[in-house]
N, C-alpha and C positions, 0 to 999 in steps of 0.2 A: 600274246596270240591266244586266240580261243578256241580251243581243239574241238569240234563238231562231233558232237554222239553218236552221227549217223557210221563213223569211222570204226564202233567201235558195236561187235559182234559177237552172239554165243556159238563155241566152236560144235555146238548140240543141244536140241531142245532135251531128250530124253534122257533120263536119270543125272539128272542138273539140279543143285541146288545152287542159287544165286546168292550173297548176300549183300546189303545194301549196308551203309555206316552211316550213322547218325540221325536218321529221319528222314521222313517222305519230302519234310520242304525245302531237303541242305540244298543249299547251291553247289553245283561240282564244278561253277566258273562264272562268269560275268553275266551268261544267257542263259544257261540250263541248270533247274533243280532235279534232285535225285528220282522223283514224280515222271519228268520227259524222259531220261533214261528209261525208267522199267514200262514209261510207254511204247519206246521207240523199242526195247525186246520184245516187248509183245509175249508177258511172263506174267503171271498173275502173284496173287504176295499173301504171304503168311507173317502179318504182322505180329511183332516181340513187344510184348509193352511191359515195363517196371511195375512193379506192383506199389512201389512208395505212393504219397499224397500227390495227388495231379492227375492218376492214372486214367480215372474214366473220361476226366475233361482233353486229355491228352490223346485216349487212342481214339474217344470219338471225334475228336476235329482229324487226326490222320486219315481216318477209315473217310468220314465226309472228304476230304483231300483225294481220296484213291477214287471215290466214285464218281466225283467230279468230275474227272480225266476217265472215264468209262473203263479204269484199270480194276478187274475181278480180282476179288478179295478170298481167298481160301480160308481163312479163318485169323482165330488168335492167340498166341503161345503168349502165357502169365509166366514171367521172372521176377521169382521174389519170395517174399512173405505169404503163404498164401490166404488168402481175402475171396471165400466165396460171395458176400457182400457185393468186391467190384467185379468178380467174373459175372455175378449174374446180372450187375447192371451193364456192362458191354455187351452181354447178349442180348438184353432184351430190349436195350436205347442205340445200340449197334449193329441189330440185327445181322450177327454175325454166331458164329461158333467158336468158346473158347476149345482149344484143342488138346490142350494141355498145360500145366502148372508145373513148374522148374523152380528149386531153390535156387539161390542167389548162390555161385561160386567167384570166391577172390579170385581161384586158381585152376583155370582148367585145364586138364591134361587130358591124352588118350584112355588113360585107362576111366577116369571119370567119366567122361561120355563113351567108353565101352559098356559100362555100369548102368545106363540111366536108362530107367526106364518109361517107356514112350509109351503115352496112353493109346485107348484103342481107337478114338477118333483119329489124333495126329497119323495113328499105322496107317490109317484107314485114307487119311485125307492122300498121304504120300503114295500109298499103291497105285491107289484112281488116277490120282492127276498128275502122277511121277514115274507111273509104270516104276517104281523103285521097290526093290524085294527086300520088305523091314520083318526082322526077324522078332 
């Protein structure tokens, strides 16, 4: 049986962070990829890209993927190694904003992302479009 997305609802737009698994084009069943979902919330997305080999041919086909589907794009959080090289090539063939750059953790815990510090775009992105209070 194929559970309809329409079913399935945010209990609040404001100070919501969503997150989605595996990519813009997973399937989450026989008819809908993860794409229809964050259409059907009507949530715009701060895509997470690796920073390993594939990364610019990767987040630019997502980002194409998101616009395609008239889903607004906030920006781009770099996981990984950091490569100003590929940020500045998704910025400027992605025409998008990297927002921030994350080391790669095996292991994350609360106190680690107590720790981590958030650039002043990402702060910036999240106050705007998240009304969310980043310290």
């Amino acid at each position: 049986m194929i559970v309809s997305i329409k079913k399935i609802f945010l209990p609040r737009k404001n100070n919501l962070i969503v997150e989605g698994a595996g990519g813009i084009l997973v399937s989450l069943n026989k008819k809908h990829l993860m794409a229809d979902l964050i259409k059907h919330l009507d949530i715009p997305v701060i895509l997470v890209s690796l920073t390993k080999l594939g990364c610019i041919n990767h987040t630019l086909l997502s980002l194409e993927a998101l616009r395609a589907r008239n889903i607004p794009v906030l920006g781009v959080v770099m996981n990984g190694t950091k490569n100003i090289e590929n940020s500045r090539a998704i910025e400027y063939y992605g025409r998008v904003p990297v927002l921030a750059e994350f080391p790669y953790s095996c292991q994350i815990s609360t106190a680690l992302l107590k720790n981590l510090e958030l650039s002043e775009k990402l702060r910036k992105t999240l106050n705007v479009n998240y009304r969310i209070p980043v310290k």
